[in-house]
MDTraj code that builds the backbone (N, CA, C; nanometers):
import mdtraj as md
import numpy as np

residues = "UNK UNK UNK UNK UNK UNK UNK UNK UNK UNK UNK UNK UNK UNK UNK UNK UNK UNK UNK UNK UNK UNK UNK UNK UNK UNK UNK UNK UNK UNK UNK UNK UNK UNK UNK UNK UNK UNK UNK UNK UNK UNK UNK UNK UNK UNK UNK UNK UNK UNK UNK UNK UNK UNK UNK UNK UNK UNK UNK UNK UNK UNK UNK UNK UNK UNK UNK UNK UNK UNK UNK UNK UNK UNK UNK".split()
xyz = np.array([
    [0.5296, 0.0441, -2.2331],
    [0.6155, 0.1504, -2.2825],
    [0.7419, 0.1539, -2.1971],
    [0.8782, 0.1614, -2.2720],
    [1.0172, 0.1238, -2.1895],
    [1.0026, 0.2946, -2.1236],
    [1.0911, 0.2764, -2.0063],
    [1.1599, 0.4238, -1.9434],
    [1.2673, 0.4602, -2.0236],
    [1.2317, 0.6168, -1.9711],
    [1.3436, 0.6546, -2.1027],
    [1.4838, 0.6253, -2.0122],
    [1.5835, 0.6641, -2.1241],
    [1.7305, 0.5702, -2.0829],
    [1.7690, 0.6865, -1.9163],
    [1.7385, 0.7918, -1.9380],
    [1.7870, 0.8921, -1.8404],
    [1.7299, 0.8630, -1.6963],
    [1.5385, 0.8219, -1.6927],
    [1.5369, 0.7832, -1.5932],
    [1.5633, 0.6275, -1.5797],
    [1.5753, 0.5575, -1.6105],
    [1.6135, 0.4273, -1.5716],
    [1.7586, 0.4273, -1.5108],
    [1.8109, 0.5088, -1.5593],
    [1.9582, 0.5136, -1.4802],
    [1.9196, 0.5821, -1.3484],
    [1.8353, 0.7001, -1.2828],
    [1.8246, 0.7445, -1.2238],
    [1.7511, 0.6412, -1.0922],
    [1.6710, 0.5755, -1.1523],
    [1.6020, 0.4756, -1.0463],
    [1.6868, 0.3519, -1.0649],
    [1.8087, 0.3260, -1.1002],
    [1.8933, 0.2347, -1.0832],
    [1.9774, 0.3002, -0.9652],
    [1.9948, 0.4367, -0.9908],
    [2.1336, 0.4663, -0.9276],
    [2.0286, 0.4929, -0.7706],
    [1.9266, 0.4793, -0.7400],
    [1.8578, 0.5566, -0.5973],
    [1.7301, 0.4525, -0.6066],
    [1.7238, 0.2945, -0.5648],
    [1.6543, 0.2245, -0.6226],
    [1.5138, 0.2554, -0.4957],
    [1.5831, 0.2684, -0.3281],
    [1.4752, 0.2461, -0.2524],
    [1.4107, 0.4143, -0.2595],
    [1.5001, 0.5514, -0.2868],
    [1.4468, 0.6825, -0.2959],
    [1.3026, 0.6328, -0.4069],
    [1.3530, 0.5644, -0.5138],
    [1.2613, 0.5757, -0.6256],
    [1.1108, 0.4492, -0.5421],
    [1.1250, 0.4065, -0.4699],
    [0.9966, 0.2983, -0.4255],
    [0.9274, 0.3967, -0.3682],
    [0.9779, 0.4879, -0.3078],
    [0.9173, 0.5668, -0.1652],
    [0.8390, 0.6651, -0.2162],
    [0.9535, 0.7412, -0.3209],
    [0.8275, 0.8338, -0.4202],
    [0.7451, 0.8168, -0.4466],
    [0.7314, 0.7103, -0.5342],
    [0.6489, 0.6174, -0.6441],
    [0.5589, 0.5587, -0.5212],
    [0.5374, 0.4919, -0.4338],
    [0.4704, 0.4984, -0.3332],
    [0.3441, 0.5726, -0.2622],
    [0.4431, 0.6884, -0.1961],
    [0.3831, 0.8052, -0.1691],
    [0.3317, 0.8753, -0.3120],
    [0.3393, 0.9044, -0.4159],
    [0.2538, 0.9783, -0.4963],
    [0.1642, 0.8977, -0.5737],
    [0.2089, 0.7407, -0.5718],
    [0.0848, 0.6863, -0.6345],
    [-0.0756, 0.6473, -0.4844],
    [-0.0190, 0.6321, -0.3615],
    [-0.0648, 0.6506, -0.2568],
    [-0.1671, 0.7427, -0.2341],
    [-0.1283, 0.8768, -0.2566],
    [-0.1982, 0.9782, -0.1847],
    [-0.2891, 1.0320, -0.3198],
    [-0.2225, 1.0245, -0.4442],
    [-0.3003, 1.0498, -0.5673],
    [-0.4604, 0.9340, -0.5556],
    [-0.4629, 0.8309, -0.5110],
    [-0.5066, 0.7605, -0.4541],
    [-0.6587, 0.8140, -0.3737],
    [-0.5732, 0.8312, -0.2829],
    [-0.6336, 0.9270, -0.1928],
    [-0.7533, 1.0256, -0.2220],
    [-0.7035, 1.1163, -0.2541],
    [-0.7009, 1.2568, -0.3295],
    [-0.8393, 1.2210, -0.4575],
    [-0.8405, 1.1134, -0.5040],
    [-0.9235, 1.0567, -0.5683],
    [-1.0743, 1.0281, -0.5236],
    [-1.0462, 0.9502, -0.3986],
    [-1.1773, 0.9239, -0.3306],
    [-1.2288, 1.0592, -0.3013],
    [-1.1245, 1.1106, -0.2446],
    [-1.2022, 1.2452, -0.1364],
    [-1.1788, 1.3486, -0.2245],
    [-1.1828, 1.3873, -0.3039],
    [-1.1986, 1.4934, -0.4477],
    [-1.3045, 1.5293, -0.4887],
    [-1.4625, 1.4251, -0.5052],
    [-1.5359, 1.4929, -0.5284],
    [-1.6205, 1.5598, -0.4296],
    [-1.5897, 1.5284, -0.3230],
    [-1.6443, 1.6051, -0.1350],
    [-1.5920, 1.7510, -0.1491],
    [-1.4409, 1.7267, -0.1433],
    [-1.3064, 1.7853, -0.1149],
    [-1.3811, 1.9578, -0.2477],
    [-1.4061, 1.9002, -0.3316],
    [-1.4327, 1.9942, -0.4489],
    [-1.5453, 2.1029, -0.4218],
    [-1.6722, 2.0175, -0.3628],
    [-1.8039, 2.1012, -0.3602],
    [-1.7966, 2.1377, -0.2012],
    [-1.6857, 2.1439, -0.1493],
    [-1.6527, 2.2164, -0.0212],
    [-1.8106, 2.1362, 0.1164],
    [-1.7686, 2.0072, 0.1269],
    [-1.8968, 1.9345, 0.1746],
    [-1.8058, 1.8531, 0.2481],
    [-1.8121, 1.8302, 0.4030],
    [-1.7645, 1.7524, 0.5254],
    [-1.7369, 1.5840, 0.4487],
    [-1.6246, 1.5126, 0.4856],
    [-1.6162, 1.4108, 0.4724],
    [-1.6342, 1.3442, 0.5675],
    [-1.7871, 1.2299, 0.4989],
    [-1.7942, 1.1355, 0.5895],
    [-1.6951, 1.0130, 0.6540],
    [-1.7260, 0.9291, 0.7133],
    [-1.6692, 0.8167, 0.7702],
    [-1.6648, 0.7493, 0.6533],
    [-1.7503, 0.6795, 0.5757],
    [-1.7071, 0.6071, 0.4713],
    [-1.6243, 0.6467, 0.3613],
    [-1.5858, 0.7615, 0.3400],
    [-1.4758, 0.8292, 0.2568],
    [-1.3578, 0.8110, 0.3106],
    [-1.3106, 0.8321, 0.4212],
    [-1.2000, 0.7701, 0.5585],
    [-1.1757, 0.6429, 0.5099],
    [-1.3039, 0.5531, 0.5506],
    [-1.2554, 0.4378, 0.5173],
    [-1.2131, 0.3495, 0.4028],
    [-1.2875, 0.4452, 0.2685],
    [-1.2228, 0.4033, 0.1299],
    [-1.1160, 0.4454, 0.0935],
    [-1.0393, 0.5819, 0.1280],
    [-0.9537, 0.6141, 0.1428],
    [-0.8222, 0.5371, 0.1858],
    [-0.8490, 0.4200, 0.2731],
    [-0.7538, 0.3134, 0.3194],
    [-0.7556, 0.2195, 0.2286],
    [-0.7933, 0.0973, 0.1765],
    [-0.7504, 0.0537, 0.0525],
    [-0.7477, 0.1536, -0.0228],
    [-0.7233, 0.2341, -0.0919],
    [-0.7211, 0.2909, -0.2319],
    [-0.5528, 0.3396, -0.2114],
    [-0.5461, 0.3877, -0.0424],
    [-0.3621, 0.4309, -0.0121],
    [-0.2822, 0.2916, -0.0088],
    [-0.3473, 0.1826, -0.0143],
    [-0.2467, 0.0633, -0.0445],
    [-0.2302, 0.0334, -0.1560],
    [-0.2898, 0.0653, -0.2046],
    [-0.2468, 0.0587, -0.4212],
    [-0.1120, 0.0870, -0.4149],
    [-0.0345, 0.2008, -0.3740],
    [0.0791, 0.2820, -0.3815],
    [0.1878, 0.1429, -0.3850],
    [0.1666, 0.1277, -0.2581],
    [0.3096, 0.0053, -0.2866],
    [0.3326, -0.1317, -0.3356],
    [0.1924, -0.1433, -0.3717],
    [0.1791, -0.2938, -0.4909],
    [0.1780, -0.2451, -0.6333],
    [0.1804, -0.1206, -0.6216],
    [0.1742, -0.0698, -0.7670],
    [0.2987, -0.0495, -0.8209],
    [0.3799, 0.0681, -0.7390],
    [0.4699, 0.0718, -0.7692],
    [0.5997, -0.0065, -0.7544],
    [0.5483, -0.0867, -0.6907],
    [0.6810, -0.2163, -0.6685],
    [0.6683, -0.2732, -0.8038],
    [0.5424, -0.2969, -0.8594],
    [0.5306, -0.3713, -0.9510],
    [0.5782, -0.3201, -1.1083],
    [0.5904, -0.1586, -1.1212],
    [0.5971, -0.1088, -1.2548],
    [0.7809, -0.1169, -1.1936],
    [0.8176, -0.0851, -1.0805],
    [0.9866, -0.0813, -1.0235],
    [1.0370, -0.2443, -1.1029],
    [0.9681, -0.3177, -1.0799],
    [1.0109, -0.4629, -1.1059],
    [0.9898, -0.5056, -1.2465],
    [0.9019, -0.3995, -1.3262],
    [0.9283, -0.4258, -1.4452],
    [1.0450, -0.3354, -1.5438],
    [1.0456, -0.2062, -1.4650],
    [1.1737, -0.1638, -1.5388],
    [1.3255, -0.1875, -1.4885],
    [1.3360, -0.2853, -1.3742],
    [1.4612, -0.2902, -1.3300],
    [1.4768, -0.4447, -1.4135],
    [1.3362, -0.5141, -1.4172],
    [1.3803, -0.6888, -1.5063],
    [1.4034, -0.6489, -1.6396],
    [1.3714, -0.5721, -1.6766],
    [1.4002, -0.4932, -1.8272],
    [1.5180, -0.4725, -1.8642],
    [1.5949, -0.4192, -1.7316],
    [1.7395, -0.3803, -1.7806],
    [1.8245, -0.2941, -1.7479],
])
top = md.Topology()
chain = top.add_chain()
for i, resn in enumerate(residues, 1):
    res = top.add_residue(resn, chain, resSeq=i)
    for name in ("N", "CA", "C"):
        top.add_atom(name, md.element.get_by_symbol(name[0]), res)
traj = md.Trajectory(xyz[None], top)
């Protein structure tokens, strides 16, 4: 699905603001994922939630580099 014309100009005109966002909120959404169903029933997070928590926050910048690189080869 193309970006609409308004933001594509917007992440043209602020290309590294738009990585960092897109980054950080695909990152921590990420995050927020693993430790959500702990986080929810109000229950201590273990060590292995910590540690899945770390790959799942590197998604952020292979992700969004990658949808950045398809709407900037686009046009």
């Amino acid at each position: 699905m193309p970006a609409p014309p308004r933001l594509k100009d917007s992440l043209h005109r602020h290309p590294a603001d738009s990585y960092f966002v897109f980054t950080f909120l695909i990152s921590w959404t990420c995050a927020f994922a693993v430790a959500a169903p702990r986080l929810l029933r109000r229950e201590p997070l273990p060590q292995l939630t910590g540690v899945l928590m770390f790959p799942a926050m590197l998604l952020g910048p292979c992700l969004s580099s990658l949808a950045l690189t398809g709407i900037f080869a686009s046009g």
